[in-house]
LUMSEMAR-588027 format. One record per residue (C-alpha): residue number from 1; x, y, z; residue in one letter. Coordinates in steps of 0.2 Angstrom, whole numbers, always signed. Layout:
BEGIN
REC     i       u       v       w   aa
REC   NUM       X       Y       Z    A
...
END
This chain:
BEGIN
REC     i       u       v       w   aa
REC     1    -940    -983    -214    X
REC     2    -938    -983    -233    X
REC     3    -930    -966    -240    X
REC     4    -945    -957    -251    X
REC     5    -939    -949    -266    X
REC     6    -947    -933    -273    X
REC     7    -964    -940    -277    X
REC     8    -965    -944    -259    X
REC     9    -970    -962    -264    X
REC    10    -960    -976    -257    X
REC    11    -956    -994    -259    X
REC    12    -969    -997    -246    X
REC    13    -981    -987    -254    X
REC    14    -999    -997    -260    X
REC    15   -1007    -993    -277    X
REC    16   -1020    -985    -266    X
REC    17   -1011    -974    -259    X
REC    18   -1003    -968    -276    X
REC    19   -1019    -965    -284    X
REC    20   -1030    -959    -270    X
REC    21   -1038    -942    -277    X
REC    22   -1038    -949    -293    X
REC    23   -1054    -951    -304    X
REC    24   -1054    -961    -319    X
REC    25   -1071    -964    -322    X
REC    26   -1070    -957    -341    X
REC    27   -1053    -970    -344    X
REC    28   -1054    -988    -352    X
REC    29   -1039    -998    -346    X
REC    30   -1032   -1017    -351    X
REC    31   -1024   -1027    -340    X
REC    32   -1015   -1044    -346    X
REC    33   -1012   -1056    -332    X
REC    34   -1025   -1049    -324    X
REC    35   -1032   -1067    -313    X
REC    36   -1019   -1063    -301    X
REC    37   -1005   -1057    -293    X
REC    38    -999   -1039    -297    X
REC    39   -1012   -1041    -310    X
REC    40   -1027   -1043    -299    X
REC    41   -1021   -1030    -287    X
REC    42   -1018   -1018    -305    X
REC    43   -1037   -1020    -309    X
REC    44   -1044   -1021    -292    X
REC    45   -1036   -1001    -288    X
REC    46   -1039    -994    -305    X
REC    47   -1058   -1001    -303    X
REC    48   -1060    -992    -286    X
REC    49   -1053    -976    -296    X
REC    50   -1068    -977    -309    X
REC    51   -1058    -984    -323    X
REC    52   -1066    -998    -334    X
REC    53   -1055   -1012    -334    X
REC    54   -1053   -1026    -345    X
REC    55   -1042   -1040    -341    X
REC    56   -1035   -1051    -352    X
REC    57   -1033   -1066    -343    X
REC    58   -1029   -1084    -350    X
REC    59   -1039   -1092    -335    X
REC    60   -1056   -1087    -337    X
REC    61   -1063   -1095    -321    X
REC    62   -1050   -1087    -311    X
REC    63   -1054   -1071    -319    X
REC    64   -1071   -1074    -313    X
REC    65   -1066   -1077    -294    X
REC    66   -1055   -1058    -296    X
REC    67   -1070   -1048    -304    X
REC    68   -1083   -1055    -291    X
REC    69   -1072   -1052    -279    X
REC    70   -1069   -1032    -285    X
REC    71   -1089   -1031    -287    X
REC    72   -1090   -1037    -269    X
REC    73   -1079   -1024    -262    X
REC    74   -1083   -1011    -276    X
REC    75   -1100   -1014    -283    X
REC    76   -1101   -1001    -295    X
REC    77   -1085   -1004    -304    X
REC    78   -1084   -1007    -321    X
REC    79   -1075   -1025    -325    X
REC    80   -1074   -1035    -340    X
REC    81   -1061   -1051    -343    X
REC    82   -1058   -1056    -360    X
REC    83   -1048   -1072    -365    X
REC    84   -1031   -1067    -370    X
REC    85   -1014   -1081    -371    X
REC    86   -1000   -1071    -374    X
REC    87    -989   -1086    -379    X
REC    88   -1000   -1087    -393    X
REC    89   -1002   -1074    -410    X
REC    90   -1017   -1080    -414    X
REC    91   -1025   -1078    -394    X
REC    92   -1017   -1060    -396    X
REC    93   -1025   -1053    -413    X
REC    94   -1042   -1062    -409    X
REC    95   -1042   -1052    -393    X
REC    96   -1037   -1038    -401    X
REC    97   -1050   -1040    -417    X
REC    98   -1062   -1043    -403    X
REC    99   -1060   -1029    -391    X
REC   100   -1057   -1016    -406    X
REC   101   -1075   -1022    -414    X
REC   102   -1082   -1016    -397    X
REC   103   -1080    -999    -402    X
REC   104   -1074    -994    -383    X
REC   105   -1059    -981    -377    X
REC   106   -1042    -986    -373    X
REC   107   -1031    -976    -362    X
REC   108   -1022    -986    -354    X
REC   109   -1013   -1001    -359    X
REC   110   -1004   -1012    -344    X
REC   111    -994   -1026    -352    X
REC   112    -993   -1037    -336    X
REC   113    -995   -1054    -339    X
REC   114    -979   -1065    -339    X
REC   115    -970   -1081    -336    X
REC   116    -955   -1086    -326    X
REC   117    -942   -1100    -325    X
REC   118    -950   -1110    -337    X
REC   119    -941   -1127    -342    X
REC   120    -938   -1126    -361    X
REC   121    -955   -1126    -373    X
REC   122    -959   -1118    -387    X
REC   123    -974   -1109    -390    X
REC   124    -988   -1114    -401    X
REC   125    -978   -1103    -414    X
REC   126    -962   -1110    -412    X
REC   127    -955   -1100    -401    X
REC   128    -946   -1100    -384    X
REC   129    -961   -1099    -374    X
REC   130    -957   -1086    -360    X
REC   131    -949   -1075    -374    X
REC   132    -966   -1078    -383    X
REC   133    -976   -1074    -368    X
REC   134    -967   -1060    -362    X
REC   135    -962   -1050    -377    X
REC   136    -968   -1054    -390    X
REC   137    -988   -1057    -388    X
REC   138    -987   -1039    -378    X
REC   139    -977   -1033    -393    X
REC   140    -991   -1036    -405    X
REC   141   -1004   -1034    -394    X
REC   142    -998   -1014    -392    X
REC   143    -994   -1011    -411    X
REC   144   -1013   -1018    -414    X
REC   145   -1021   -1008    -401    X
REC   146   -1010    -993    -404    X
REC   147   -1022    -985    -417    X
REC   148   -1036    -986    -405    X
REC   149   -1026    -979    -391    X
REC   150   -1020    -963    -402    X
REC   151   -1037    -961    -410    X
REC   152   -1044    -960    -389    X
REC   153   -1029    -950    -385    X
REC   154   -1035    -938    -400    X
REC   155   -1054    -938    -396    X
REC   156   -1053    -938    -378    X
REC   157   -1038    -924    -375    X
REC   158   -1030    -937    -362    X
REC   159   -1016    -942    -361    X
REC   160   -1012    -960    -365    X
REC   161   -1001    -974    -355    X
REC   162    -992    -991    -360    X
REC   163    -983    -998    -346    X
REC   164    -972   -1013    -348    X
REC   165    -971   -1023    -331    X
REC   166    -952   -1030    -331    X
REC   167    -938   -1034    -320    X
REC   168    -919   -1027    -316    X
REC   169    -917   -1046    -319    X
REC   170    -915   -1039    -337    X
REC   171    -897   -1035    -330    X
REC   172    -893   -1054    -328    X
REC   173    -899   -1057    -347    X
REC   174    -885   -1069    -359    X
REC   175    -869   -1062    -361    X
REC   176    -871   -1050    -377    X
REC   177    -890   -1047    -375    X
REC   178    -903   -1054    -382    X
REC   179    -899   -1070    -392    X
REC   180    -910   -1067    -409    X
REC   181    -900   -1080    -417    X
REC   182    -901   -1093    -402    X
REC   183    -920   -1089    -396    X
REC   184    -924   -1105    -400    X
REC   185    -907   -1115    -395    X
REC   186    -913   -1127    -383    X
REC   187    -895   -1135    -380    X
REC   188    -889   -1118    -373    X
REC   189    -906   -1114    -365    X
REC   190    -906   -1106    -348    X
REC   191    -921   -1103    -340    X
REC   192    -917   -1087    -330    X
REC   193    -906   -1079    -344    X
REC   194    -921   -1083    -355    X
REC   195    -932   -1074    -343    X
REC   196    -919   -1059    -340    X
REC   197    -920   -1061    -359    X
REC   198    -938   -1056    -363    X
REC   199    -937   -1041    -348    X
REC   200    -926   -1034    -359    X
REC   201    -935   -1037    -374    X
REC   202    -951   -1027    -364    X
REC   203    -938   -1014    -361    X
REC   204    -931   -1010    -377    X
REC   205    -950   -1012    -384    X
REC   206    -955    -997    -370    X
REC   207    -940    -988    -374    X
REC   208    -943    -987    -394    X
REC   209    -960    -986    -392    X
REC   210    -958    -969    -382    X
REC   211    -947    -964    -395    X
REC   212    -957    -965    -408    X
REC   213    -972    -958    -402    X
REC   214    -963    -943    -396    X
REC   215    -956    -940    -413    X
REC   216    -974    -943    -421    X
REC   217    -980    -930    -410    X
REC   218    -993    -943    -401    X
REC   219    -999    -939    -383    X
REC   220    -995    -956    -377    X
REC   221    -981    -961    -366    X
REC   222    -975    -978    -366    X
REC   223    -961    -984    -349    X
REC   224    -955   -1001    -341    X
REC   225    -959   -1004    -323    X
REC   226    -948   -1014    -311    X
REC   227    -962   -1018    -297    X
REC   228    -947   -1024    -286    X
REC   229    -949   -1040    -277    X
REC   230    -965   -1046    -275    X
REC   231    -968   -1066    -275    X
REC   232    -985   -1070    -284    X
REC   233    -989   -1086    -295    X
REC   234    -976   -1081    -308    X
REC   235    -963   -1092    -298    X
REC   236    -973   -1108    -299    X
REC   237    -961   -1116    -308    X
REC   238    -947   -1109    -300    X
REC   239    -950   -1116    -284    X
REC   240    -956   -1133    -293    X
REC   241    -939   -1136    -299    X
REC   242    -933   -1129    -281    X
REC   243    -921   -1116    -287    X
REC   244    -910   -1106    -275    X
REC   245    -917   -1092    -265    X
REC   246    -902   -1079    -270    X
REC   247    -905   -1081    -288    X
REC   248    -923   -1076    -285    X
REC   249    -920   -1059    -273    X
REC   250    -906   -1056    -290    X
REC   251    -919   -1060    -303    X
REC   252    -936   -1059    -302    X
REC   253    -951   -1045    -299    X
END
C-alpha cells in the first residue's frame, strides 16, 4: 500500500478522486497534448468537473475520437479542440491569436503535450525538435496567453494555474545543464539527455515564471508536475528503436 502524504492523496490516487467535490463550471482551461494519454485523461476529468476545456491537439481527428468520447460519457461537458503543433512558432501564436480573438476566460493553463526519444530532427524553426516541442512552443504559448490569464484572474477573483507536465528524468540531463550552446549539435546529440534537457527547461520556465508573478503581485501560480511513470504514446519512438527498459523506469513520465 502506497504511504499518503498529508493531502491524503497517493500515487495510486485517480484525477477523479482528487477533484471529486470540485465544481469548475465558471473555469476555461487549455490542454496541449490533449488526443491522448495523460492529456485525454487531463480533459476528460476536468470536463466532468464543469470546466470548459480546450485542447490543443496537433492531431485533429484523434481529437475528435477523445471529445466524442467525453460527450458520450459526459454529455453536457463543455469541449472544444483547436490545432496547436508545439514544435512550430508559428502553430503556437496562430493558436494563440486565435483562442485570444474568441474573447473567452482562461484559468487554467496545462502545458502537457510532449515528445520523447526522438532521433535527431530539427524543428521547422531550426531547432532540436523535442527541445522545440517541449519548451519552447509551451514557453511562448504561456507568455502569449499570460495577459489573458491575469486579466481573468483580475475580473474573475480566481485564482489562476499554469502547470508544466515534466519528468525527474530532468536529473539525467547533459553534464552541466542545459546545453544552449550545443541545442542544435547533432554529432554530440543524445536522445534521452535531450529529452531530460527540455524537462528541465519546462522546470526552470515554471520556476521563474512563479517568481515573477509572486513579485508582480499576480494571483496566479505557475509549478512543474512529475506524473511518475505512466507509459502513453510518448514512447512511440522509444520502443521503435527498442531502448532498454531500465533507462525508461530512470527517465520517462
Amino acid at each position: 500500500m502506497s504511504r499518503r502524504g498529508g493531502s491524503a492523496f497517493s500515487s495510486s490516487s485517480t484525477a477523479e478522486e482528487v477533484t471529486e467535490g470540485i465544481d469548475g463550471t465558471a473555469l476555461t482551461a487549455i490542454v496541449t497534448g490533449a488526443s491522448s494519454g495523460i492529456g485525454a485523461e487531463t480533459s476528460r476529468v476536468l470536463a466532468m468537473r464543469g470546466v470548459h476545456v480546450i485542447m490543443g491537439v496537433r492531431n485533429m481527428v484523434a481529437a475528435k475520437d477523445v471529445k466524442e468520447a467525453i460527450l458520450k460519457e459526459i454529455p453536457i461537458a463543455k469541449v472544444d479542440a483547436m490545432e496547436l503543433d508545439l514544435s512550430s512558432m508559428a502553430s503556437v501564436r496562430k493558436f494563440a491569436s486565435e483562442f485570444i480573438s474568441s474573447a473567452l476566460p482562461l484559468n487554467i493553463l496545462i502545458n502537457n503535450a510532449g515528445i520523447f526519444g526522438t532521433p535527431f530532427m530539427l524543428s521547422e524553426d531550426n531547432i532540436e525538435l523535442q527541445f522545440a516541442t517541449n519548451h519552447m512552443g509551451h514557453f511562448l504559448l504561456t507568455n502569449l496567453l499570460l495577459d489573458t490569464m491575469k486579466k481573468t484572474a483580475d475580473e474573475s477573483k480566481r485564482e489562476g494555474r499554469i502547470v508544466n507536465v515534466t519528468s525527474c528524468g530532468h536529473r539525467l540531463t547533459y553534464r552541466g545543464g542545459i546545453r544552449f550552446d550545443k541545442i542544435n549539435d547533432e554529432s554530440s546529440y543524445q536522445k534521452f539527455r535531450a529529452y531530460a534537457q527540455s524537462k528541465l527547461a519546462n522546470i526552470l520556465h515554471a520556476n521563474e515564471l512563479a517568481r515573477r508573478l509572486k513579485e508582480d503581485g499576480v494571483d496566479i501560480t505557475a509549478n512543474s508536475l512529475h506524473p511518475g511513470l505512466i507509459v502513453t504514446n510518448i514512447h512511440r519512438y522509444y520502443f521503435h528503436h527498442g531502448s532498454s527498459n531500465n533507462m525508461l523506469r530512470s527517465i520517462a513520465p
